[in-house]
C-alpha positions in Angstrom: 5.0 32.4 -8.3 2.1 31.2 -10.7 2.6 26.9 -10.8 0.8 24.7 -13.0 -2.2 23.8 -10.7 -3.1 27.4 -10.6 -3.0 27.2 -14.4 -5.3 23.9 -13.7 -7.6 26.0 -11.4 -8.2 29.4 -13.7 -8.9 26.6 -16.5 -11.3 24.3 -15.0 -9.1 21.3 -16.0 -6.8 19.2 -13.9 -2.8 19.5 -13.6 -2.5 16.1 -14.9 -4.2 17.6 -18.3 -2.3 20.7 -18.5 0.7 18.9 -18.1 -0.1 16.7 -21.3 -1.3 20.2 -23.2 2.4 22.3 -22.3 4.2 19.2 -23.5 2.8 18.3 -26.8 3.5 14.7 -26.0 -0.6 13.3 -25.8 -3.8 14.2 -27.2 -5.7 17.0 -25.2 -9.3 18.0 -26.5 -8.6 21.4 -28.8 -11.2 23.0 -26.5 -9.3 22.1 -23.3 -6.0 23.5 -24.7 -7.6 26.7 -25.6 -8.4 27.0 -22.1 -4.9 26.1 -21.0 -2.7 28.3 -23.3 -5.6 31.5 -22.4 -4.9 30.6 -18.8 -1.2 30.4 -19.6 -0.6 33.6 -21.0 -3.5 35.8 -18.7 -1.6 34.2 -15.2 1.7 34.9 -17.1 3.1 31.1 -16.6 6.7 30.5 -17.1 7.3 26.9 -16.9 10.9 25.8 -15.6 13.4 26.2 -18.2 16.0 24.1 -16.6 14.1 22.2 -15.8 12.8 21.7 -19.4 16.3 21.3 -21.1 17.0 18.7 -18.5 13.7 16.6 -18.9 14.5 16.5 -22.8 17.3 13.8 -22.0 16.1 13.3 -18.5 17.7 12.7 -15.9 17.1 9.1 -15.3 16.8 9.6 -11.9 13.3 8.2 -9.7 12.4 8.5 -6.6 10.8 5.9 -4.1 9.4 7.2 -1.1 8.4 4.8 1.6 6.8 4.6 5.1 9.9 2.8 7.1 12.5 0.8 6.3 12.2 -1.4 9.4 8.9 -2.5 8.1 10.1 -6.0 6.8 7.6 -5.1 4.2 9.4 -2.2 2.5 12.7 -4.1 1.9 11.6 -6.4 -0.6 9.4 -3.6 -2.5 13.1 -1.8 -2.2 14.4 -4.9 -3.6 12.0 -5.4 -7.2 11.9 -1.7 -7.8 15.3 -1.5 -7.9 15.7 -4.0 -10.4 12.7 -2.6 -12.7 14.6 0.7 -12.7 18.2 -0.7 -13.3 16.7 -3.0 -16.3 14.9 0.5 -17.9 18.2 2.3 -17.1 17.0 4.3 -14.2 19.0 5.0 -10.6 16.7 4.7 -7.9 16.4 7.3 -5.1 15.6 5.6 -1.7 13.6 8.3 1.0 12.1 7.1 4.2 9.9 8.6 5.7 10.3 7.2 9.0 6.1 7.5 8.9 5.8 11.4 9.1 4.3 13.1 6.7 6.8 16.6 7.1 9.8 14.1 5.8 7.6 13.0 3.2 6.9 16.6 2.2 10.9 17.4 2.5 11.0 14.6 0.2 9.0 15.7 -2.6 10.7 19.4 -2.4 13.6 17.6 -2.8 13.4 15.0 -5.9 11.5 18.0 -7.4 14.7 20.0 -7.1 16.4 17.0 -8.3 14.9 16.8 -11.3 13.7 13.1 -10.8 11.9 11.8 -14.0 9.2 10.1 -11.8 8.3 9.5 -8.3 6.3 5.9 -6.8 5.0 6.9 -3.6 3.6 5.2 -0.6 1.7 7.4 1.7 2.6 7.1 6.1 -0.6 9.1 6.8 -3.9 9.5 5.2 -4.1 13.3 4.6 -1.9 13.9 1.0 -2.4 17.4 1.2 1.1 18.3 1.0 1.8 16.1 -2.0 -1.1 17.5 -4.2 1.5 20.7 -5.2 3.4 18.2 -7.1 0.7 15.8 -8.5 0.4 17.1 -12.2 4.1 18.6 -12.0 5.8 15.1 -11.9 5.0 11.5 -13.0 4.2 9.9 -10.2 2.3 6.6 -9.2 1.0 6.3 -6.0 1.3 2.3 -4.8 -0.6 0.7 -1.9 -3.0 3.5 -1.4 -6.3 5.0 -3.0 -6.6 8.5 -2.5 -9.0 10.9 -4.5 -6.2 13.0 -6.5 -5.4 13.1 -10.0 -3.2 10.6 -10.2 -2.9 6.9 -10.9 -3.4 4.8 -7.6 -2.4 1.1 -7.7 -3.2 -1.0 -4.6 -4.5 -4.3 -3.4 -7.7 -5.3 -3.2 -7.6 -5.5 1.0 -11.2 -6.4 1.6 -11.2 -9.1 -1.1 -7.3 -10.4 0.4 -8.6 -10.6 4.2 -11.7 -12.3 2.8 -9.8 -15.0 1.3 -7.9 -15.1 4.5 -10.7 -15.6 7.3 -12.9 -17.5 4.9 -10.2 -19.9 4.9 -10.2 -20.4 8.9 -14.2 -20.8 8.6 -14.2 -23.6 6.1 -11.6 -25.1 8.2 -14.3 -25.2 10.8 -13.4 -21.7 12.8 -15.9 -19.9 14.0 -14.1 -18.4 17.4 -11.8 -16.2 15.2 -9.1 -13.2 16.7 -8.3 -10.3 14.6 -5.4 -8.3 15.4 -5.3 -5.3 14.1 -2.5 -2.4 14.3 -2.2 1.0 16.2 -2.8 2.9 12.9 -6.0 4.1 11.9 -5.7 3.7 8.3 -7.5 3.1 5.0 -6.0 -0.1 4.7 -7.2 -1.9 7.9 -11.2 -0.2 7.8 -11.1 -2.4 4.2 -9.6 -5.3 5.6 -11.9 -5.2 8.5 -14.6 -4.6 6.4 -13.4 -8.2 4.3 -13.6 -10.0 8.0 -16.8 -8.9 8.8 -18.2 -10.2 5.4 -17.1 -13.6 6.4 -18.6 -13.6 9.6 -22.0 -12.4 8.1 -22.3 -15.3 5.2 -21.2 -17.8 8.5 -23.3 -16.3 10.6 -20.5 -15.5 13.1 -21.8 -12.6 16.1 -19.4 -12.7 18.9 -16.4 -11.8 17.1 -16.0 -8.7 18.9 -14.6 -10.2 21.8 -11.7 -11.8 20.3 -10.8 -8.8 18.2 -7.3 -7.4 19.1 -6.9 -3.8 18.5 -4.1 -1.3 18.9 -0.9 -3.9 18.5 1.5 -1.7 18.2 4.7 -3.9 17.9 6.2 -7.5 18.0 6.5 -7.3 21.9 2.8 -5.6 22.1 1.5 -8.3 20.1 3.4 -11.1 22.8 1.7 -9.6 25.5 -2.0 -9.5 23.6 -1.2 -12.8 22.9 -0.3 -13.6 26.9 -3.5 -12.1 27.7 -5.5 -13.9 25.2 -4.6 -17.5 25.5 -5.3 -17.0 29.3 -9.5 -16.2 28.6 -11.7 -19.4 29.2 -13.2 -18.8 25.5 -10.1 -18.6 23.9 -9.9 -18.3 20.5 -9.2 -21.2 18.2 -7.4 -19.3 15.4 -5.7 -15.9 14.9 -5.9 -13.5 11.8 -3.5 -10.8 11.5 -3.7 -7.7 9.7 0.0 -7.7 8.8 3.0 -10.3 9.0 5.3 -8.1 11.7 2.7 -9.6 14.3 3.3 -13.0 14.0 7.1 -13.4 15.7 4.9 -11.9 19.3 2.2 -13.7 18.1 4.2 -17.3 17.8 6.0 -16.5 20.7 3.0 -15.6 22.8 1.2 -18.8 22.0 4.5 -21.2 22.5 4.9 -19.5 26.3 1.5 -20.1 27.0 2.1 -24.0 26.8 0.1 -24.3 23.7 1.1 -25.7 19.7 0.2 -23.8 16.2 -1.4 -25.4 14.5 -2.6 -28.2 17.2 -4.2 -25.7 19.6 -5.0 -22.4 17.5 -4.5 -21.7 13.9 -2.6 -18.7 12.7 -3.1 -16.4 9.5 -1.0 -13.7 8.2 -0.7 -10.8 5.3 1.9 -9.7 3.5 3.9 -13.1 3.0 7.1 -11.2 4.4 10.3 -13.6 3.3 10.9 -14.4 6.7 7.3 -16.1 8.1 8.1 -19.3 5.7 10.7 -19.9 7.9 8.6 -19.9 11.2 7.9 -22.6 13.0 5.2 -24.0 11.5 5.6 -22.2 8.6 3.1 -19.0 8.0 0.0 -19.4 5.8 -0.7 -15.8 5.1 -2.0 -13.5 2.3 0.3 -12.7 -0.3 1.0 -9.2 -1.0 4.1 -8.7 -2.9 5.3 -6.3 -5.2 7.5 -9.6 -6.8 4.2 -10.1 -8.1 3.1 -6.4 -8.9 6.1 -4.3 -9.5 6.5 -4.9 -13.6 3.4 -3.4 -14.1 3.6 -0.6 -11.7 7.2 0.5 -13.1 6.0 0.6 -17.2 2.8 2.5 -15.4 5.1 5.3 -14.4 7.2 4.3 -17.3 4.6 5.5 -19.8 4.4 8.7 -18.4 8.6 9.5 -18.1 8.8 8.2 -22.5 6.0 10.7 -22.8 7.2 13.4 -19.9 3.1 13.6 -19.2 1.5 13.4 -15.5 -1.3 10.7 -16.1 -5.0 11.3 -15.2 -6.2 9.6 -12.1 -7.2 6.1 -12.2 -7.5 3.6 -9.9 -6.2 -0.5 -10.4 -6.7 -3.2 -8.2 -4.8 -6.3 -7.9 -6.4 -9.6 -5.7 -4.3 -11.2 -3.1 -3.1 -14.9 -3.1 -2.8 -17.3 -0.3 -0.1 -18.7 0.3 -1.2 -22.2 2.6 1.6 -23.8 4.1 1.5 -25.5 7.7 -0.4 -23.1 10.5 -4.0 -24.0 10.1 -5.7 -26.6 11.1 -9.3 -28.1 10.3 -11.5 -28.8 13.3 -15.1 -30.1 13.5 -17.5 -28.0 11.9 -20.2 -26.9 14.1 -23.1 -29.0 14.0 -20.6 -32.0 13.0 -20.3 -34.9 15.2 
């Protein structure tokens, strides 16, 4: 059955664009269309009649397909979505993914058959492959993530957010600095790696690979890391992580090894999950909400369900904030007597 990417393919254009030409709803280049309605009617290209006298009231339906729920993360982007659909008039569809791509591609089969008017995705792997079928068929944003597809990608700026968050450990006078970083090798960690190592270049930092942390898989993984580490005669004198979950091991790890945050090491998240403010001292970490975010990823999508268009690709970046509350400590600056 002849879909609208191999109209895309036989007329050198993108789905995205030959979604905008069949609808009528945006500006396509005459030349382009030409090409479109030719590769239309030569492949023979019946689009989904149904599905086309739904879409014309729509079925306010959208779907949100996350990584997993148990993520503290995902709740609260649960949360504001939810109310940015419900103020627009939209029911939200929840799918987790449980971080497997085949559930993910289940997913998609389904909302498509569903007739959602628009989908906000956030990938569990790195290989998309088996969402490209749909990009072009069905609004979509795709949140957290930059992939090269023809789609809109919104995302922090992670190398810029894990700058902010180490270079604020070295001005407090850190230099011995651990980085714990997750089990996952994923986009998202290479660029806030890649933000670390920037700060330990303009502070001329070069041992730093001894107190990196790699492979922390869980809460309790990250209590035993942290066992191990405190019990080295170089300890480090402050901890960033690459993601909130860490830090209950990582507090707890520190406390039964007889030492105090922020008197003995310093701590730095990212994420700024609800429940780190309520540690013990509370978190300073690297905001990255979608409280602060979700409005303009919603009217994003928004655009393209008013207009029943797939947008082009793009890419926007939003910066990270720090939030500094009481789990770093300044110490003497090398060199400083």
């Amino acid at each position: 059955m002849v879909g609208i990417r191999d109209v895309a393919k036989y007329a050198g254009v993108s789905p995205s664009t030959v979604s905008r030409a069949l609808s009528g709803a945006a500006y396509v280049e005459p030349e382009k269309k030409e090409k479109i309605m030719r590769a239309v009617s030569e492949l023979n290209y019946k689009p989904n009649l149904a599905a086309r006298s739904l879409k014309r009231g729509g079925s306010r339906l959208i779907g949100l397909i996350i990584p997993d729920i148990m993520n503290p993360y995902y709740p609260e982007v649960v949360k504001y979505m939810e109310v940015c659909a419900m103020e627009a008039g939209y029911s939200l569809i929840l799918c987790d993914a449980l971080g497997d791509a085949r559930k993910e591609e289940e997913y998609f089969a389904t909302l498509k058959y569903l007739f959602v008017d628009g989908i906000l995705y956030i990938a569990s792997t790195e290989n998309i492959e088996h969402v490209k079928p749909y990009i072009g068929d069905i609004p979509m944003i795709i949140v957290n993530r930059t992939f090269d597809v023809d789609a809109p990608c919104i995302n922090i700026d992670n190398a810029d957010a894990s700058y902010q968050a180490v270079k604020y450990l070295a001005e407090n006078g850190h230099r011995k600095i651990a980085l714990y970083i997750n089990d996952k090798d994923r986009q998202y960690n290479r660029e806030r790696l890649a933000g670390c190592l920037r700060v330990f270049d303009e502070y001329k930092i070069q041992d730093y690979e001894q107190y990196m942390v790699k492979d922390v898989e869980s809460e309790d993984d990250a209590y035993i890391k942290t066992l191990q580490l405190m019990k080295a005669e170089d300890r480090p004198t402050a901890i960033f992580m690459f993601n909130d979950f860490m830090a209950f091991g990582v507090y707890r790890g520190i406390t039964k090894s007889g030492l105090r945050i922020p008197d003995d090491i310093s701590v730095v998240g990212f994420d700024d999950i609800p429940s780190v403010k309520y540690l013990d001292p509370p978190l300073t970490t690297l905001r990255h909400s979608l409280a602060d975010t979700s409005g303009v990823i919603f009217e994003k999508l928004a655009e393209q369900m008013r207009t029943q268009t797939c947008a082009p690709a793009s890419r926007t970046y939003f910066k990270g904030r720090l939030i500094v509350r009481e789990s770093v400590r300044e110490i003497g600056r090398p060199g400083e007597g």
